[in-house]
N, C-alpha and C positions, 0 to 999 in steps of 0.2 A: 743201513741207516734207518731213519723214520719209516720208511718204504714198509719195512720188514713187519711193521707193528699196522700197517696201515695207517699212520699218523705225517703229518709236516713235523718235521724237525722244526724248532722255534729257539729263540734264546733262552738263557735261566731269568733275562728279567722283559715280561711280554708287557704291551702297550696297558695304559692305563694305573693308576695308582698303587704304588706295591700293596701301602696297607690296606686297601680294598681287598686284594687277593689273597693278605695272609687271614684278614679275617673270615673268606668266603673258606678258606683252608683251613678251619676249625670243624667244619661240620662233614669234610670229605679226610679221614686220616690215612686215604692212601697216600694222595695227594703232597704235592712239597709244598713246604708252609715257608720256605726263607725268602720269599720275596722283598727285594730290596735291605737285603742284609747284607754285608761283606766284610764281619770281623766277628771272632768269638760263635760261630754258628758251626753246626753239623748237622748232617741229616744221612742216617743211613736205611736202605732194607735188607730184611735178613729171607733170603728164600733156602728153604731145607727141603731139602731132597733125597729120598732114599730109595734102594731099587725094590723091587717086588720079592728077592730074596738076601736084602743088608748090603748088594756092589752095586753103585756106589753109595755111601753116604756121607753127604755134602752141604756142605751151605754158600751160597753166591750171595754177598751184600756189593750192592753197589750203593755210593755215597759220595757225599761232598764233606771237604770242611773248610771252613775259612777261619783261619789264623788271626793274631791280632796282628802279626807283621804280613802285609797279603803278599809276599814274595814266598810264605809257607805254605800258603791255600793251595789247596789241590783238590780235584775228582779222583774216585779209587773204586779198584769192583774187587776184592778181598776175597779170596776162596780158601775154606777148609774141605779139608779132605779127614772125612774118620776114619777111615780105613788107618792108614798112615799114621795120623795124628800129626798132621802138617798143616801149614798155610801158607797163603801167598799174595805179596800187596802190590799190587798195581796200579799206579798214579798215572794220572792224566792230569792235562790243561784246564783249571777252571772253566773255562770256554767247551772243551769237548762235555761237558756236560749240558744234558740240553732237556725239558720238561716242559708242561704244559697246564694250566691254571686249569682248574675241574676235571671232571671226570669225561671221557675216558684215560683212569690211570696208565699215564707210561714215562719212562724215564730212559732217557741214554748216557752211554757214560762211551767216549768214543766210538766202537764199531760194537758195542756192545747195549741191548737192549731190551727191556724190559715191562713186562705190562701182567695185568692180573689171570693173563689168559695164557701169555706166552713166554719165554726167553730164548734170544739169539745170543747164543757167547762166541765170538772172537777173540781170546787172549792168548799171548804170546811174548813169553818172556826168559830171563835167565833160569826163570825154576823148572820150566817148560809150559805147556801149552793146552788150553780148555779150548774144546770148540765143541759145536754145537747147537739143534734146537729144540727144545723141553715146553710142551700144551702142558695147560693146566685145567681142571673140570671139575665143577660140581665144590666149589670153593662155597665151606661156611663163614660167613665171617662173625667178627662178635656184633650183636645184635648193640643199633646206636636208636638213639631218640634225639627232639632236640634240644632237652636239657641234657641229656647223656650223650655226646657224640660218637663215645666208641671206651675202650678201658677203662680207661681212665675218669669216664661218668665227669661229675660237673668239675675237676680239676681241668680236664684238657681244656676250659675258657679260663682259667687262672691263667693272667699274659706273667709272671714273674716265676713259673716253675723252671728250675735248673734244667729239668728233661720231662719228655713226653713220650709216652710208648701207647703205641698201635697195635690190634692186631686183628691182619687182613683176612687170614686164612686160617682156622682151626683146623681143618684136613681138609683133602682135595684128590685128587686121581693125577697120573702122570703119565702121559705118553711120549717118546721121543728117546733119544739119544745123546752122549755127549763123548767127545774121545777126550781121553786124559790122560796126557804122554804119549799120543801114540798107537793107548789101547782104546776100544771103543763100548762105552759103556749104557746097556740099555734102560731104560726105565720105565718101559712100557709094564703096566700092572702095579706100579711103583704109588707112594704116598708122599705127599709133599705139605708144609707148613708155611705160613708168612707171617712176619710181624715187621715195625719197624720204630726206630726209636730219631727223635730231634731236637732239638736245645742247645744249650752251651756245654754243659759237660755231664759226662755218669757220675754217676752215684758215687759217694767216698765208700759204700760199702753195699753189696746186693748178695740175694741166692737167687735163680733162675734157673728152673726147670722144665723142659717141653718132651713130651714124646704123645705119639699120635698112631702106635704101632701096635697094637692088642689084641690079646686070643679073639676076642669081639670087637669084628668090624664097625666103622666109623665112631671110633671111640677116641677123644683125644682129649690131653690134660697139658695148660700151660698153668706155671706158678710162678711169681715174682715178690722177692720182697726187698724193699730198698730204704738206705735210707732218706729221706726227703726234707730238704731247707724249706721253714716255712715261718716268714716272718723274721724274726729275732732268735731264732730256735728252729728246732727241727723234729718230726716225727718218724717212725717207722710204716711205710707206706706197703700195703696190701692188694696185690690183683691175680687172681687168681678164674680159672673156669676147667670145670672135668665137664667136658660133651660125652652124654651117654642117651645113644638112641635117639638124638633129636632133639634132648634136652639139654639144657647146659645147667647144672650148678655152679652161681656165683660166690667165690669169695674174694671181699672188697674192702676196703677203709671205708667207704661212703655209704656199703653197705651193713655196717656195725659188725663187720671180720675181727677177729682179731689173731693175734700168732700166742700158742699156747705155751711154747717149745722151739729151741732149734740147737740140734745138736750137729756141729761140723765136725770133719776130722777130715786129714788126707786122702780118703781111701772113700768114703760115705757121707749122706747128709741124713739127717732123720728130724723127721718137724712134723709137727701138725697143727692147725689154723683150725676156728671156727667161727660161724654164723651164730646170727638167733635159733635156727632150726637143724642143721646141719654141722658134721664134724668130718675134717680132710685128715688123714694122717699121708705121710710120703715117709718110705724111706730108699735113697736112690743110692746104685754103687757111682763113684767116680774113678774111672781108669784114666791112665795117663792120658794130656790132651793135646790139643794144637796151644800154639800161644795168637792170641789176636789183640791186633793194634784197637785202640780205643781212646775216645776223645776226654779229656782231662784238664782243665783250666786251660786252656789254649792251645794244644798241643796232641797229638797222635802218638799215643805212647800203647807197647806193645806187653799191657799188666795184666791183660786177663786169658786164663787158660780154661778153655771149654772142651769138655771132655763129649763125644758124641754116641761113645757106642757101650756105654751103660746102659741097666735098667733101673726101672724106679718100680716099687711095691707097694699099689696106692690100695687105701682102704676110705671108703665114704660112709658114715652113718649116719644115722637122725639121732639128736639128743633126746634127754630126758632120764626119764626114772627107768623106762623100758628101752633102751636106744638097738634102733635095727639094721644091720648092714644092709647096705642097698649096692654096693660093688665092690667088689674085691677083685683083682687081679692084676698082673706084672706087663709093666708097659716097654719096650724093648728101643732101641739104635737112638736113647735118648741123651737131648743137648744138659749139659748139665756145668754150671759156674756156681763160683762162689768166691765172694772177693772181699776183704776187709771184715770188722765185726759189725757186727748187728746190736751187739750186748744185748742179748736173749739167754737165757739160761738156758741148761742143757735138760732133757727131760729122764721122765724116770722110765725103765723100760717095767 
């Protein structure tokens, strides 16, 4: 339990006014933001993990969501497997979920536990069985201010956005273990990712792209584009970062990004976005994937399929009249979705 994280276990709603905490939970997005909520809410994290040579590669979300009927509310710690191309959803008691207002982040979801440093997995069910404990080190996260809190920049204090995406960890180092089925698999040497997403429901339509695995160490590229309710209407929203060597290239909505391109098909995605200064191109393969449950006007429905052990073929330039590649190379064991349209036209090769 708590013991494990070095934390008191506490309830999901702690002493003192919810909406004091949900607002102090703007400015920390590891942190759970649903205090004093109990209908139409979710909040999950996505920790990804891969071994030092591709066994295993995984993703552990643990999450809440609460229903508009709360006899549907449930805690869940959600495991894909890419190897396989499987998943698996494991529901708990509202109550067995348990968290704590500020930092230090950590989260439980019954005997299972979570923090920026560590995971203890206990699960055990009809699909079989994760167990396990996985260190995490040397964790970048995306760099926040505080008019900018984290990704999402001055939307995460918009209180009316449908969903809000985090992201805790660009890469990280991994040490530890986990047996799955049975087998026991190491990770020591291994590369691991974090992000997390909370709101009412996803997107009617997204592309999400992450890999953090490249000929050149500590290199990693997440990409997101969704669509976003805003107002009486809605826009196509943009978050994007390639870390390279320390630095991160932003592309943002708030940063005057924009998507140039986006061409889907069953098999591949091919897009490219750009800045005032800078041009992203991707083009990533999509192999068969896991299916994973996801939250949707009230409900946990299981519509989106993430493919894990693709590459993507990123290319970064600077615009202009003389424009210069500044990286090229194939990023490998990457998370790859795509769900709904965009209505983006297809580009020219």
């Amino acid at each position: 339990m708590g013991g494990n994280l070095g934390a008191k276990a506490v309830p999901a709603v702690p002493a003192g006014p919810a909406s004091w905490h949900r607002i102090k939970s703007l400015w920390t997005p590891e942190t759970y933001h649903g205090w004093g909520l109990s209908r139409r809410w979710f909040e999950g994290w996505y920790f990804k993990m891969v071994g030092k040579h591709g066994d295993p590669i995984m993703a552990v979300i643990p999450g809440i969501f609460h229903a508009e009927d709360p006899r549907n509310s449930h805690a869940f710690v959600q495991v894909v497997d890419g190897n396989l191309g499987e998943s698996t959803y494991n529901t708990y008691a509202v109550d067995e979920f348990r968290t704590s207002p500020g930092r230090p982040f950590w989260v439980e979801v019954g005997p299972n536990c979570f923090s920026l440093e560590r995971i203890d997995l206990d699960l055990t069910g009809p699909s079989g069985s994760v167990k396990g404990h996985v260190r995490m080190g040397e964790i970048r996260p995306w760099p926040a201010s505080p008019w900018s809190p984290g990704i999402m920049g001055p939307f995460t204090l918009a209180p009316f956005m449908q969903c809000y995406h985090g992201v805790l960890g660009l890469d990280h180092s991994l040490s530890g273990s986990l047996v799955l089925g049975g087998v026991e698999k190491s990770l020591d040497g291994g590369r691991g990712y974090i992000e997390r997403d909370w709101g009412r429901s996803f997107p009617e339509a997204w592309i999400w792209i992450q890999t953090n695995h490249f000929e050149r160490e500590k290199t990693s590229l997440m990409f997101s584009l969704a669509t976003v309710p805003w107002l009486s209407g809605q826009f196509t929203g943009l978050i994007a970062g390639l870390l390279l060597e320390g630095r991160l290239y932003r592309f943002t909505t708030y940063g005057r990004a924009t998507p140039d391109f986006a061409e889907v098909t069953r098999d591949a995605i091919k897009i490219r976005v750009h800045n005032p200064r800078y041009e992203l191109t991707l083009e990533a393969e999509r192999p068969p994937g896991a299916r994973l449950r996801s939250p949707e006007v009230g409900s946990m429905e299981a519509r989106v399929t993430e493919s894990m052990g693709g590459s993507v073929d990123v290319l970064l330039r600077t615009r202009g009249a003389s424009p210069r590649t500044i990286f090229e190379g194939r990023g490998l064991y990457a998370g790859v979705e795509a769900v709904g349209d965009l209505g983006l036209s297809p580009g020219s090769s």
